[in-house]
C-alpha positions as CSV (number, residue, x, y, z in Angstrom):
1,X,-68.9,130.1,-76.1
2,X,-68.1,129.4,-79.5
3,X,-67.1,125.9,-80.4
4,X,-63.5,126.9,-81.6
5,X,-63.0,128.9,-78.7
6,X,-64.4,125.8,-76.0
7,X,-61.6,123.4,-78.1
8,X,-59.1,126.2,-77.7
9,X,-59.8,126.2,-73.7
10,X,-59.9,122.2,-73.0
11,X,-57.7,120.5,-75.9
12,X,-54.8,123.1,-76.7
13,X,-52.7,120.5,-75.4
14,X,-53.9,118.0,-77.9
15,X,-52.6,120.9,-80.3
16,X,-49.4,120.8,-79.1
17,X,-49.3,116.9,-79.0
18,X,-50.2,116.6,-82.6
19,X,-47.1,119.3,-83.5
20,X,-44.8,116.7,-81.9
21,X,-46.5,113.5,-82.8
22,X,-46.5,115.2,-86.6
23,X,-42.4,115.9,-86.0
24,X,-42.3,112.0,-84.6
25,X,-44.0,110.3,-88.2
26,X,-41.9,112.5,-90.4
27,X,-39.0,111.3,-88.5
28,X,-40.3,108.4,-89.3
29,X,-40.7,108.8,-92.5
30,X,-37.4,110.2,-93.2
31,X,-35.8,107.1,-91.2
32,X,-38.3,104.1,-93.4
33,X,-37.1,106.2,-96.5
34,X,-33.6,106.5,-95.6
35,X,-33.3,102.8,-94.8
36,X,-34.0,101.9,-98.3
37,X,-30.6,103.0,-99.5
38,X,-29.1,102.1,-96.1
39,X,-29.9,98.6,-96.9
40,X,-29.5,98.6,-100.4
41,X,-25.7,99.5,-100.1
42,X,-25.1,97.6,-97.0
43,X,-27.5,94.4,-97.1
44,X,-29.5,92.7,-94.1
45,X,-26.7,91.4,-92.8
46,X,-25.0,94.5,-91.8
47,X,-28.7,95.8,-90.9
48,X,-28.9,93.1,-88.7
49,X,-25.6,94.2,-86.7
50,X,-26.6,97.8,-87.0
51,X,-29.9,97.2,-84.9
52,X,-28.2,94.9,-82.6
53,X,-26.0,97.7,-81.7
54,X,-28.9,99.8,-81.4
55,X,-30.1,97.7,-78.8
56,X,-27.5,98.0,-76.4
57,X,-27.2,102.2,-77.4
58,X,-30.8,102.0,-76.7
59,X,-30.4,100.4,-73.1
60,X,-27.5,102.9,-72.1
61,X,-29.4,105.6,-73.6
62,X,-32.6,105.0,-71.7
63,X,-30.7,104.0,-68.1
64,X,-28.9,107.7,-68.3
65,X,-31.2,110.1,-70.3
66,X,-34.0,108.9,-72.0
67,X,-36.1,109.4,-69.1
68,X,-35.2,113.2,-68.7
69,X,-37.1,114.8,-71.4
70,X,-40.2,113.3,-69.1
71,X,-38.5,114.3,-65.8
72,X,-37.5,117.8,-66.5
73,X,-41.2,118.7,-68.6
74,X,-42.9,117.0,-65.2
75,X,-41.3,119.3,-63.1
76,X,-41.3,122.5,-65.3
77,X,-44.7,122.4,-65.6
78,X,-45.3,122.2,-61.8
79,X,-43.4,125.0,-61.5
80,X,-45.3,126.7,-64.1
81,X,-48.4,126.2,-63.0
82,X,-48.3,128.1,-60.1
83,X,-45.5,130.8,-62.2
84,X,-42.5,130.1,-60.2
85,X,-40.3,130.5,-63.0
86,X,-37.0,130.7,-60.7
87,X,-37.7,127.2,-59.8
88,X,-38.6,126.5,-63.3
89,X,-35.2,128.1,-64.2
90,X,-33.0,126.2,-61.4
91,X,-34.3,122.8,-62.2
92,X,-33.2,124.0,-65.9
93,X,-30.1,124.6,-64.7
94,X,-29.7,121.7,-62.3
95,X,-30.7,119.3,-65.0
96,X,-27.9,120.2,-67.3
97,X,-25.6,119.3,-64.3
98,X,-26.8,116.0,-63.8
99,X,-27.3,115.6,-67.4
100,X,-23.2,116.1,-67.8
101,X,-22.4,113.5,-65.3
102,X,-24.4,110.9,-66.5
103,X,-24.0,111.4,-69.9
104,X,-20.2,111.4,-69.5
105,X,-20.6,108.2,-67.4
106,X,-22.7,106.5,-69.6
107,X,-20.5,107.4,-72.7
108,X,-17.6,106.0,-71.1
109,X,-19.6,102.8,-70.0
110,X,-20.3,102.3,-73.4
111,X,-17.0,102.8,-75.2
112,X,-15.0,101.0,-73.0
113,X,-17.6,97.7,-72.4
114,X,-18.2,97.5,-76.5
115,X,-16.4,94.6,-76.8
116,X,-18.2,92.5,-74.1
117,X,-21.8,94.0,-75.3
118,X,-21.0,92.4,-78.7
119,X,-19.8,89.3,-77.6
120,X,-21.5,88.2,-74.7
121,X,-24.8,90.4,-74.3
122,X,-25.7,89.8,-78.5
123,X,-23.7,87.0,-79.4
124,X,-22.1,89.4,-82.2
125,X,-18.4,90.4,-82.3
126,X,-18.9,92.8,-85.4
127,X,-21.3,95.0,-83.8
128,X,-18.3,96.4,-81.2
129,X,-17.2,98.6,-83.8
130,X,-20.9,100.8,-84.4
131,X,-21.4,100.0,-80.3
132,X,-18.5,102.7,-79.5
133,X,-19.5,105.3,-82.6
134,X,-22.7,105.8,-81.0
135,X,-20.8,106.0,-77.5
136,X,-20.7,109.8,-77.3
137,X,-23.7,110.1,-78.6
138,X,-25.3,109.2,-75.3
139,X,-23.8,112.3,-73.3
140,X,-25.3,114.5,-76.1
141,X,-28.7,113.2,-76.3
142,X,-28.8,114.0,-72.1
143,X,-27.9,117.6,-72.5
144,X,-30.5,117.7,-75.9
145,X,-32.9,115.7,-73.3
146,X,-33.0,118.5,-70.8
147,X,-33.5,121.3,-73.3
148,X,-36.4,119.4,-74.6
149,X,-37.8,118.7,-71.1
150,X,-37.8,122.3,-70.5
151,X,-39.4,123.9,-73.4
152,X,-42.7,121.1,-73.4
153,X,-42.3,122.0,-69.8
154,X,-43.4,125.4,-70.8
155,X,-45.8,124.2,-72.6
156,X,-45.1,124.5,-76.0
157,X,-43.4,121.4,-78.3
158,X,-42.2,123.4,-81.2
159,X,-38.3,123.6,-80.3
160,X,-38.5,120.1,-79.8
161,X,-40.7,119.2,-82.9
162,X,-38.6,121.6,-84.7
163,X,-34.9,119.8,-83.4
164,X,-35.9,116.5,-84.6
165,X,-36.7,116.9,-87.8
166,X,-33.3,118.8,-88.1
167,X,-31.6,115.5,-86.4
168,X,-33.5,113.2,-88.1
169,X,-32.5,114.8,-91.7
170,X,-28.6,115.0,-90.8
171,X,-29.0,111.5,-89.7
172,X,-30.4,110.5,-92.5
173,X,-27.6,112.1,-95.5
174,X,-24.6,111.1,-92.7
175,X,-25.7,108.0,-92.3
176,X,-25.9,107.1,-95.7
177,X,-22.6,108.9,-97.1
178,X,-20.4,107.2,-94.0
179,X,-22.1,103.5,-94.8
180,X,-21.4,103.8,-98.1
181,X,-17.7,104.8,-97.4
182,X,-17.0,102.7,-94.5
183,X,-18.7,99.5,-96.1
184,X,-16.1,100.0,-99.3
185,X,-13.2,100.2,-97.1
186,X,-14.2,97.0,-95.8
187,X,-14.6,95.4,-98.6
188,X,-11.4,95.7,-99.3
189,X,-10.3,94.8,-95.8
190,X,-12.0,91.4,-96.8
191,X,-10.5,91.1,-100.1
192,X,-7.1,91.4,-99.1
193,X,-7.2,89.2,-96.0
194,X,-9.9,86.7,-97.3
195,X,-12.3,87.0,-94.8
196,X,-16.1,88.5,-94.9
197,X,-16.2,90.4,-91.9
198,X,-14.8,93.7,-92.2
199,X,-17.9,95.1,-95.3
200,X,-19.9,94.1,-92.2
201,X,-18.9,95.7,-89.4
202,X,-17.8,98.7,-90.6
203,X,-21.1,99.2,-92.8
204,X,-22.8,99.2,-89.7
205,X,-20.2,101.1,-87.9
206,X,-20.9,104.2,-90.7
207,X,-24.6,104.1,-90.5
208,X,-24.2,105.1,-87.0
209,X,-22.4,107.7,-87.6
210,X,-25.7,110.2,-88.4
211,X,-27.1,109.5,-84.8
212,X,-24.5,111.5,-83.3
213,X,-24.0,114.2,-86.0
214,X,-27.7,114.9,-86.0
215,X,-28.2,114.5,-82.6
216,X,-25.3,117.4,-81.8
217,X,-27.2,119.6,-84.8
218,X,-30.4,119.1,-82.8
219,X,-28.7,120.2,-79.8
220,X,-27.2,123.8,-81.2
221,X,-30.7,124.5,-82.3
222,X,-31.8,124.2,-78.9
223,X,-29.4,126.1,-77.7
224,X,-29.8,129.0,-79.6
225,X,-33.8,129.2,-79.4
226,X,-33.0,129.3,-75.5
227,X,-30.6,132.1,-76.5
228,X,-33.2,133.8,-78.1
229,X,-35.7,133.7,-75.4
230,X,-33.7,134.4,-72.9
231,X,-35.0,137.5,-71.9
232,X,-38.1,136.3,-72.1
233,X,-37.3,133.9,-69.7
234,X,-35.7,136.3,-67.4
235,X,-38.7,138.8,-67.5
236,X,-40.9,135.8,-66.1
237,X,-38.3,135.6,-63.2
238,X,-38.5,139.4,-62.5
239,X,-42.6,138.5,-61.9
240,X,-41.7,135.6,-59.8
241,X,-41.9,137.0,-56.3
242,X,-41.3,133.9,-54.5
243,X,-38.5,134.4,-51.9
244,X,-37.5,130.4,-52.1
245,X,-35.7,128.7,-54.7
246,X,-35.0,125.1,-54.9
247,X,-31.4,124.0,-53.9
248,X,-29.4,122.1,-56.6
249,X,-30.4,119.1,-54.3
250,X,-33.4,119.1,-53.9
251,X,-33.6,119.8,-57.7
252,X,-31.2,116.5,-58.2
253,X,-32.9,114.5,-55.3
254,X,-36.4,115.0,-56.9
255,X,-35.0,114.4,-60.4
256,X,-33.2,111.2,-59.6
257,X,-36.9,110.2,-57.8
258,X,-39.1,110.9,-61.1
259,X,-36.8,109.5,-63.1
260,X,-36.2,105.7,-61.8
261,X,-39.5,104.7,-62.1
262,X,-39.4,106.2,-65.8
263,X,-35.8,104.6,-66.1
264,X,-37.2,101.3,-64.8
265,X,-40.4,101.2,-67.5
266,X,-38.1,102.1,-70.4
267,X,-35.4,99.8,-69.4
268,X,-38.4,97.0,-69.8
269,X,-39.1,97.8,-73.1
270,X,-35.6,98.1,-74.7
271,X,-34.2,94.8,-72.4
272,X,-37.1,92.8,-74.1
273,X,-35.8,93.2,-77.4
274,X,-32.2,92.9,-76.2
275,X,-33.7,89.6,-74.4
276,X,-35.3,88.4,-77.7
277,X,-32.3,89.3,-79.7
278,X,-30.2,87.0,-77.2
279,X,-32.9,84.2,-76.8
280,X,-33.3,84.4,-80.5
281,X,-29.6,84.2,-81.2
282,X,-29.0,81.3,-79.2
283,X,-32.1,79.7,-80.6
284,X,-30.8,80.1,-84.0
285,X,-27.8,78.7,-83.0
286,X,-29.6,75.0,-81.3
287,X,-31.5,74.7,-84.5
288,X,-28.8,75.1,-87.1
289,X,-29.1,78.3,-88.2
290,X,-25.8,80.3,-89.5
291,X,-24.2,83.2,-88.0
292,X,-25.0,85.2,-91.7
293,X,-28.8,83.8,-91.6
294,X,-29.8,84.8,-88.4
295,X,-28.1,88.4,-88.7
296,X,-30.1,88.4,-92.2
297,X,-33.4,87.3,-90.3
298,X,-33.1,90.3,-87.2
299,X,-32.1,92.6,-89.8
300,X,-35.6,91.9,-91.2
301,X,-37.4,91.8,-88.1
302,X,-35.6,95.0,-86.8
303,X,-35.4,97.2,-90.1
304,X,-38.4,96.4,-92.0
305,X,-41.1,95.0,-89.4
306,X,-40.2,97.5,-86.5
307,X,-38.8,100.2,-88.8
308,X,-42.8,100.3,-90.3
309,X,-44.8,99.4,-87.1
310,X,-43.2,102.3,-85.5
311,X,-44.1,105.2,-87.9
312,X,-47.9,105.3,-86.5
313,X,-46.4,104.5,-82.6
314,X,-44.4,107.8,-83.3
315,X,-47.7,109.6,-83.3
316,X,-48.8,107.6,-79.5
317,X,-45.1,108.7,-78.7
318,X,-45.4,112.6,-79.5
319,X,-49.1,112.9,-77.5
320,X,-47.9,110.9,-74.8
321,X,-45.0,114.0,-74.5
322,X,-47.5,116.8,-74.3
323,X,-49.9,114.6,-71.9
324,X,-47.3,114.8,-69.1
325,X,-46.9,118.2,-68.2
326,X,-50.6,118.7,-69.2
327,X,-51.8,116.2,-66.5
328,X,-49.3,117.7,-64.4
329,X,-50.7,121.0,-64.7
330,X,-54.1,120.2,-64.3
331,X,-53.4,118.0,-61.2
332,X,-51.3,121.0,-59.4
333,X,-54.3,123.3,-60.0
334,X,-56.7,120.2,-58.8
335,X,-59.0,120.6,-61.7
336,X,-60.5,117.0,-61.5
337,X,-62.6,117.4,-64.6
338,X,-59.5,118.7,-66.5
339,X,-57.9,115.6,-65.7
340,X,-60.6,113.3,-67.0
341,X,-61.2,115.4,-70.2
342,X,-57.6,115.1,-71.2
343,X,-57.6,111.8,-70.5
344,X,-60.5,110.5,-72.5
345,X,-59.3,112.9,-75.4
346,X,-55.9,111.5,-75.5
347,X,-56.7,108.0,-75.5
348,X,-59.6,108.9,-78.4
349,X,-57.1,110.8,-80.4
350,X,-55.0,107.9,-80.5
351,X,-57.3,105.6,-81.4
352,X,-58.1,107.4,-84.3
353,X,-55.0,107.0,-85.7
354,X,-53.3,103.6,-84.2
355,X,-56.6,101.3,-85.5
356,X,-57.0,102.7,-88.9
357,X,-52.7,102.3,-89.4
358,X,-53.0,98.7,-88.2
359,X,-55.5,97.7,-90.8
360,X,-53.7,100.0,-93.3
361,X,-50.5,97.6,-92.6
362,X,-52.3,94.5,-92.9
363,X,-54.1,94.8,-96.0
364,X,-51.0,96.3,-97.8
365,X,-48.6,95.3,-96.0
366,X,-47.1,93.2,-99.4
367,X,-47.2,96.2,-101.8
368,X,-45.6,98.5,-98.8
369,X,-42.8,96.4,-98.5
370,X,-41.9,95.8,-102.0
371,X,-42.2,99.1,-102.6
372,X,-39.9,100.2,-100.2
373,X,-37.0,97.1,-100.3
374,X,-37.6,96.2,-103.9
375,X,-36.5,93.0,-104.8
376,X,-34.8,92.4,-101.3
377,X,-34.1,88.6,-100.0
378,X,-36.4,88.4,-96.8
379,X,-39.7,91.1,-98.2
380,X,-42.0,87.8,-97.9
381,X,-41.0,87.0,-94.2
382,X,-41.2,90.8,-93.5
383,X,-44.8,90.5,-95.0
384,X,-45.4,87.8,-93.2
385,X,-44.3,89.3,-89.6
386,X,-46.6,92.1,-90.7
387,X,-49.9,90.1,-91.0
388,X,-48.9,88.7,-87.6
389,X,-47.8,92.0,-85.7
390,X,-49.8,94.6,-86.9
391,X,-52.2,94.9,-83.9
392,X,-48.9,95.8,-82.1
393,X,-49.6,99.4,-83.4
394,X,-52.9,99.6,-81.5
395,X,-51.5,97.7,-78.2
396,X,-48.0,99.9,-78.0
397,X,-49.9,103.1,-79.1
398,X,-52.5,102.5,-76.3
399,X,-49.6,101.6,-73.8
400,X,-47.3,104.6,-74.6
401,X,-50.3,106.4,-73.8
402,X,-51.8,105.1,-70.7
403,X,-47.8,105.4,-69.6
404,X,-47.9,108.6,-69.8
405,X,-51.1,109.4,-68.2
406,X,-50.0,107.4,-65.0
407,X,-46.7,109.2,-65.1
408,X,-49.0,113.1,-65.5
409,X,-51.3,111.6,-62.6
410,X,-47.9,111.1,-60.5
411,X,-48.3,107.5,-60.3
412,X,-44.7,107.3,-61.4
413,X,-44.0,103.6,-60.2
414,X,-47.6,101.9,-61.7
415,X,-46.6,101.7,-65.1
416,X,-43.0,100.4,-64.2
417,X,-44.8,97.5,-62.2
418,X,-47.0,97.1,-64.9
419,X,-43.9,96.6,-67.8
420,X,-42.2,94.0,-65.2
421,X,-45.1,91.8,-65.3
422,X,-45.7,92.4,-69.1
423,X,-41.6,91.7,-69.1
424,X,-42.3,88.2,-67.2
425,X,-45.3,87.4,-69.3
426,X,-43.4,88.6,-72.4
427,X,-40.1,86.2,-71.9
428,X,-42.4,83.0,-71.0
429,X,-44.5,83.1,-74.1
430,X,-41.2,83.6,-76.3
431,X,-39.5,80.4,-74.3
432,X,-42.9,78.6,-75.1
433,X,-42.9,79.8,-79.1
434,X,-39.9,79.0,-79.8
435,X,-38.2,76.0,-77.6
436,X,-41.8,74.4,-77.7
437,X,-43.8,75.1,-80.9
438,X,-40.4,76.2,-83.1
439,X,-42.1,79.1,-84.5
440,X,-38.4,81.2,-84.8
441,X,-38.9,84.6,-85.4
442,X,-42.6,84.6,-85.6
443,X,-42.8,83.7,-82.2
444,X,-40.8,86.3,-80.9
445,X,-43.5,89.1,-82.8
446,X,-46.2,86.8,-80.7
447,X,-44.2,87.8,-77.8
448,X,-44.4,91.3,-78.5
449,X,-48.3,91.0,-78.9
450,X,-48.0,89.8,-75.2
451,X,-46.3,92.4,-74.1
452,X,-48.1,95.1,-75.7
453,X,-51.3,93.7,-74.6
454,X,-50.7,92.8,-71.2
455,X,-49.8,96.4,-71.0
456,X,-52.9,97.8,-71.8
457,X,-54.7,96.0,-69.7
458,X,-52.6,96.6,-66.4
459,X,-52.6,100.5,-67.3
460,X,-56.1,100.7,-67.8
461,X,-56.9,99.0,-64.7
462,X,-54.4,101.3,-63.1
463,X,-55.8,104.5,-64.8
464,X,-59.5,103.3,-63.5
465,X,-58.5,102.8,-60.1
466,X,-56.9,106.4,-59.7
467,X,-59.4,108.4,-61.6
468,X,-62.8,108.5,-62.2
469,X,-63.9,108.8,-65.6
470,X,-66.1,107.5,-68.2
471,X,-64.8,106.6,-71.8
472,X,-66.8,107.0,-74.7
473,X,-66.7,103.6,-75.9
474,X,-68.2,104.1,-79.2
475,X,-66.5,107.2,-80.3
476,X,-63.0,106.3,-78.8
477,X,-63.0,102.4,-80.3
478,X,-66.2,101.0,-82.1
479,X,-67.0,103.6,-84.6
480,X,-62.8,103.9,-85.3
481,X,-62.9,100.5,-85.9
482,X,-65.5,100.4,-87.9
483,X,-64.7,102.8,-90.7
484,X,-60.8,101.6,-90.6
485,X,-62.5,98.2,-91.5
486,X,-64.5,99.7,-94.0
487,X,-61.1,101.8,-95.4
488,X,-59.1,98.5,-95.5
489,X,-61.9,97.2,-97.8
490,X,-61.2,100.3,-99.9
491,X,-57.9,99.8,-100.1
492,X,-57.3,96.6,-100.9
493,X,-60.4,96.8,-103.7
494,X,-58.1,99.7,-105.5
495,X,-54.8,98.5,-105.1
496,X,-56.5,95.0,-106.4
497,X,-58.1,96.6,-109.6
498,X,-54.7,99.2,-109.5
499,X,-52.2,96.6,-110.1
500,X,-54.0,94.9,-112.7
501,X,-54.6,98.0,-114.8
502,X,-51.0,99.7,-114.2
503,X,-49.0,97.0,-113.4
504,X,-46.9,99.3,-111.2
505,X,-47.0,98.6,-107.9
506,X,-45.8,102.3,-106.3
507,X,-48.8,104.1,-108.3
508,X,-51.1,101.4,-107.1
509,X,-49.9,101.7,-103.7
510,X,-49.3,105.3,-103.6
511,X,-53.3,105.7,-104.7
512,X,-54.6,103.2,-102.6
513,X,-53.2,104.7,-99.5
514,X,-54.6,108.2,-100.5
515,X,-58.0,106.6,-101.1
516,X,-57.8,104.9,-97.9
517,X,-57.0,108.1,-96.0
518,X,-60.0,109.9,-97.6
519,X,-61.8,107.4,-97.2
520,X,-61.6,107.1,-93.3
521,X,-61.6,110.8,-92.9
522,X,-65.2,110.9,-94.7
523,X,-66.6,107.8,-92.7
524,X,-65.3,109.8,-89.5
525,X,-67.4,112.4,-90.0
526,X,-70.5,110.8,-91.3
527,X,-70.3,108.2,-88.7
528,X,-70.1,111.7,-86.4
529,X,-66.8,109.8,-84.7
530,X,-65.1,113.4,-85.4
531,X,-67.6,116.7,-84.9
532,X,-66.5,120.3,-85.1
533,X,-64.9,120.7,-81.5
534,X,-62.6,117.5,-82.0
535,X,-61.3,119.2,-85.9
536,X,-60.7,122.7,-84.1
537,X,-58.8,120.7,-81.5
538,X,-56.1,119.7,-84.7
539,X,-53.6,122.2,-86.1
540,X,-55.1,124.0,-88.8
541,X,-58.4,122.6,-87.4
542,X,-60.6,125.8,-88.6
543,X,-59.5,124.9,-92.8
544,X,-60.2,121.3,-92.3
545,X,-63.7,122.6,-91.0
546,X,-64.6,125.1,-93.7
547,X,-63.6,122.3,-95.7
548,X,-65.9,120.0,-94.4
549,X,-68.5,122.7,-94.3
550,X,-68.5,123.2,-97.8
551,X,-68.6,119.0,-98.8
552,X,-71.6,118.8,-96.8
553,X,-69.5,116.7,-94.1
554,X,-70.9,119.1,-91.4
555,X,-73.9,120.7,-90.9
């Protein structure tokens, strides 16, 4: 067997992972790039209400639909596996139900309760006003959750890869153009009635405004690419010979069980940072600190230190997607070895990238952010928070993962016991940095190194108890970290001898991040990290090999 065609048999998933986790960095991208004019017309302040408001959206979002994406794929691909497709095709159908209740629950939850969110869950009046225009995004993001669900069911990530982009960039030019105009309007609100309020709140009202029009763009997309497959679809069913189909019940009753556990694990993660923005708040407060500071200070911590950390995680987040129903197929057809394989590859794949963008952060994590916020009040504390939290894109990466793994081995309720004690663990070491040692808002980035890490190591005793396996130690961590060292070392020497030359810091930094990444690329091959069967496993893997091939970089 040739190699391309052995890495077309055992990793096609890791194909289809990388198409998502590629659509997850550019939307990324889009969003660190589109936040530069965000903040530049609205300031940190209004940043800060912005992502306080996105906390509690986050919380609603997650309690009614973020888990169904995970739910539906999980139980599409079961289906699948054994080419059902009318059950495939009624838990479509059945999801869409559920997904209209809840959103339209959820929506109303949110819309009506504003008020109290703001002012007694974040201790922020002005974010009411952006807390009900993301309201009805919630139902949307359920229906757009099920049509996502169903396609990487399928097995294929495309229509969802493909939708958001398409959100993303709506999001993006909306968001902008209704900040803009809604922040003016209040400015003047302010100027008539002598107040500073009203710039505030409704900047961060407008910039919310593109999460619902891209998310509804996304969502007509979907639609129609099920519209054009539909017969498709319907020639599958005419195969399926099975004389039972799933009730609606059953399909809601098994639905409903897949997704608390997923429900529970998210909540976790999003109620820590609504905790730490609460904690944090009313630390502020004890110490002295004004209303206008501490919004300034979250609106760092939220939309320059999480806004950058996340753009590698994406990539964690778009594998872990395709891992689910790829686990979940391989379990249904009780291919043991399939299940380790995928496992061992996953967790190397992301590796590769989560340890190199760590130490990219670290060593430029000064040029990136001036580069980005130019001139901004809080770029040295965001550097700062950087140096401190960078390993969270290894520890989150590696959890988001190992999540997902536990969820494709069935083990649905492991990584939800896991987050509570990471949760637990999470909350006391924030207590301790900041009533104790006074640390502010570093300590609450040291309590996200706790959670992360206490994560990973709960998971992966988890993962070792369930299946057996044997990681290749060297190729999944030592020799990653060892040429990301190497690249940081690169990096820093040409942005070093850049600056000083140029004296502009975006050529200096644009150069030394291209060195870096050819840099690392190189070392993963010589250091035979990377061979021929993991680059055919990558989209356009057989260029990148011919490429290779021809630099000597392969024999």
């Amino acid at each position: 067997m040739s190699e391309a065609a052995k890495s077309k048999r055992t990793s096609n998933f890791i194909i289809q992972g990388s198409i998502l986790a590629a659509a997850s960095i550019i939307c990324r991208l889009i969003g660190v790039v589109y936040r530069v004019p965000l903040m530049n017309i609205v300031g940190e302040e209004t940043m800060g209400v912005y992502s306080a408001a996105f906390t509690i959206y986050s919380i609603v979002l997650l309690i009614s639909s973020l888990g169904i994406p995970t739910a539906v794929s999980r139980m599409v691909a079961a289906k699948a596996a054994v080419r059902k497709y009318k059950d495939s095709n009624r838990i479509f159908k059945g999801a869409l139900l559920f997904a209209l209740i809840v959103g339209t629950c959820a929506a109303l939850v949110m819309y009506f309760g504003a008020g109290f969110f703001a002012e007694k869950a974040l201790n922020m009046p002005t974010a009411k006003y952006a807390i009900r225009m993301l309201s009805p995004t919630v139902m949307v993001m359920a229906f757009l959750g099920v049509y996502r669900g169903y396609y990487q069911g399928l097995g294929t990530m495309i229509p969802s890869a493909l939708s958001q982009i398409v959100e993303q960039i709506f999001n993006a030019v909306i968001s902008i153009a209704a900040a803009y105009y809604l922040y003016a309007e209040g400015a003047k609100a302010d100027r008539i009635l002598n107040t500073d309020i009203y710039a505030v709140a409704r900047g961060a009202e407008g910039a919310t405004v593109g999460t619902g029009v891209g998310a509804l763009v996304a969502l007509i997309l979907c639609m129609l690419i099920y519209l054009l497959y539909r017969r498709v679809l319907k020639r599958q069913m005419r195969r399926d010979k099975s004389r039972h189909v799933e009730s609606y019940l059953s399909v809601w009753k098994t639905l409903v069980l897949i997704l608390l556990p997923i429900i529970f694990n998210s909540a976790i993660y999003n109620i820590s940072s609504l905790i730490d923005n609460s904690i944090f708040g009313h630390y502020t407060e004890f110490v002295g600190i004004t209303q206008k500071e501490y919004q300034g200070i979250w609106g760092c911590y939220e939309g320059k230190y999480h806004l950058l950390t996340h753009v590698p995680i994406s990539f964690a987040t778009g594998l872990a997607a395709s891992i689910v129903p790829a686990l979940t197929r391989a379990v249904a057809n009780q291919n043991h070895t399939q299940v380790a394989n995928r496992i061992n590859t996953s967790l190397r794949f992301t590796m590769l990238i989560a340890i190199p963008s760590c130490v990219g952060l670290a060593v430029l994590a000064d040029p990136i952010v001036n580069l980005l916020f130019p001139g901004n009040e809080y770029n040295s504390l965001a550097v700062n928070l950087l140096w401190i939290g960078c390993i969270t894109v290894v520890l989150y990466s590696w959890s988001t993962v190992t999540n997902a793994v536990l969820q494709g081995l069935n083990r649905m309720n492991v990584p939800a016991r896991n987050a509570f004690i990471a949760l637990v663990s999470h909350v006391v070491i924030l207590a301790v940095c900041l009533w104790v040692f006074r640390l502010g808002i570093q300590g609450v980035v040291l309590a996200d190194i706790t959670f992360g890490l206490t994560m990973v190591v709960l998971n992966m005793i988890s993962i070792s108890r369930y299946v057996k396996y044997r990681q290749d130690m060297m190729k999944n961590y030592v020799l990653p970290l060892i040429s990301s060292l190497i690249m940081g070392a690169f990096a820093f020497g040409v942005y070093t001898l850049l600056i000083k030359l140029v004296k502009r810091n975006w050529l200096a930094t644009v150069i030394s991040i291209i060195v870096a990444v050819i840099v690392y690329g190189v070392l993963l091959l010589l250091t035979k990290c990377v061979d021929e069967v993991d680059l055919y496993s990558m989209p356009k893997g057989k260029t990148v090999v011919n490429i290779a091939k021809k630099l000597h970089l392969l024999k």
